[in-house]
N, C-alpha and C positions, 0 to 999 in steps of 0.2 A: 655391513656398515662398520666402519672403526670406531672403537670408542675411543671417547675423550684422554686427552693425556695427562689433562689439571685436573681433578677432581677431589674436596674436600676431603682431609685426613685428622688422625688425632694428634697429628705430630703437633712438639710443644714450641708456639711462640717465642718461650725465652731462648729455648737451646739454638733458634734458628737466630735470633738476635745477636750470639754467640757470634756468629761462625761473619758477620759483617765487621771486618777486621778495622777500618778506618772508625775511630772514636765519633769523630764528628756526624758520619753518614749514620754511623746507629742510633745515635739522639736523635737526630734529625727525623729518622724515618720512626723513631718511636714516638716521637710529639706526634707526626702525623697520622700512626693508628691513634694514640689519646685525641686526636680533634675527630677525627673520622667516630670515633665511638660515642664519644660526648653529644656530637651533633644530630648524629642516624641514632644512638640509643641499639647499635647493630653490632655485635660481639666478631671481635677479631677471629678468623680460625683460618688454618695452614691449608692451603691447595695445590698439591703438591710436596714440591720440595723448598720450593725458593717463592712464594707468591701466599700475601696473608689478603683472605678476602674476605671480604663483609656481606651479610646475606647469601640469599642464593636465587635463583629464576630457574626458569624449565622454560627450552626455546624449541621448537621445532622449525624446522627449514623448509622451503618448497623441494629442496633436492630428497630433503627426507631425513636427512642428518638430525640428529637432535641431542637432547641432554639436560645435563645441571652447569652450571656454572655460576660463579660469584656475581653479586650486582656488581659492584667494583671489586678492584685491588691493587696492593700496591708493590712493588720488588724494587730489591736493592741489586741493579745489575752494575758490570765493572765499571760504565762510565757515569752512571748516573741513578736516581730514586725514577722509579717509573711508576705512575698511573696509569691504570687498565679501566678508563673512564666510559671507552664507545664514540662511538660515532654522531648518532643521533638529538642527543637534549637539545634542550632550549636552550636559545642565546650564546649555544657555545662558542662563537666565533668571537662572538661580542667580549664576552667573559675570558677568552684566553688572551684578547690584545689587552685586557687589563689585569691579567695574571702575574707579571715579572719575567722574569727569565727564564725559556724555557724552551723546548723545541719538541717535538709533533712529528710522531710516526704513528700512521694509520690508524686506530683507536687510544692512543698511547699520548702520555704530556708527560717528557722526561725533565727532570729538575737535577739541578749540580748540589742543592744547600738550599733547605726550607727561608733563609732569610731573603734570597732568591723573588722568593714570593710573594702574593696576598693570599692568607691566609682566609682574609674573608670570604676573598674569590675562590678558593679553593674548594669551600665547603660549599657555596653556589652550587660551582661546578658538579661536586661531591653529590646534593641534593637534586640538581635537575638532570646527573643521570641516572640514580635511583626510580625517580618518579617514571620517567620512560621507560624503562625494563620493565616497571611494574606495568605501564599501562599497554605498550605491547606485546608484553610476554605473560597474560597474566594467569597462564598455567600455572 
């Protein structure tokens, strides 16, 4: 079985901060670890290289696969800030048509500029995919 390729390191938050060269995306994506920690009370830590996640679950698959992974996370990729939210929660459909601007790849709600957004919605979103990881993943 392969192991995972993202998994929790002690690499440091700021240095990774660093390396997000547009001024405005690294604000922007630092407010949003500051909301994300304020609201979960969940400490930011590096998984990987490029992805700061919050928490952590243990999933196992009927294929058999399994592991650790972050409850969420967020990355700063070329075109946009990306949310690694899932699939699953509550009222996510509901909550993204009232999210701002944004677009939606497979687990994923990428953002151009936190102003973009609702922030309120965001931590929703934030909160009700936390809670399903926890309730079925609750290795």
């Amino acid at each position: 079985m392969a192991k995972n390729k993202t998994t929790e390191t002690q690499n440091s938050i700021v240095d990774f901060l660093t390396t997000i060269t547009d001024e405005k995306k690294r604000k922007d994506f630092l407010a949003i670890i500051n909301l994300i920690k304020e609201h979960t009370g969940l400490e930011p830590k590096m998984w990987g290289t490029s992805i700061v996640g919050f928490g952590s679950y243990y999933y196992k698959y009927e294929s058999g696969h399994e592991g650790d992974a972050a409850l969420l996370g967020i990355a700063s990729r070329a075109n946009s800030i990306t949310l690694y939210l899932g699939f699953g929660f509550d009222n996510r459909e509901e909550l993204l048509s009232k999210f701002g601007k944004h677009k939606v790849s497979g687990g994923c709600v990428h953002i151009q500029k936190l102003e973009d957004a609702d922030t309120s919605i965001l931590i929703k979103m934030v909160k009700n995919s936390i809670e399903y990881k926890r309730k079925h993943y609750p290795g």
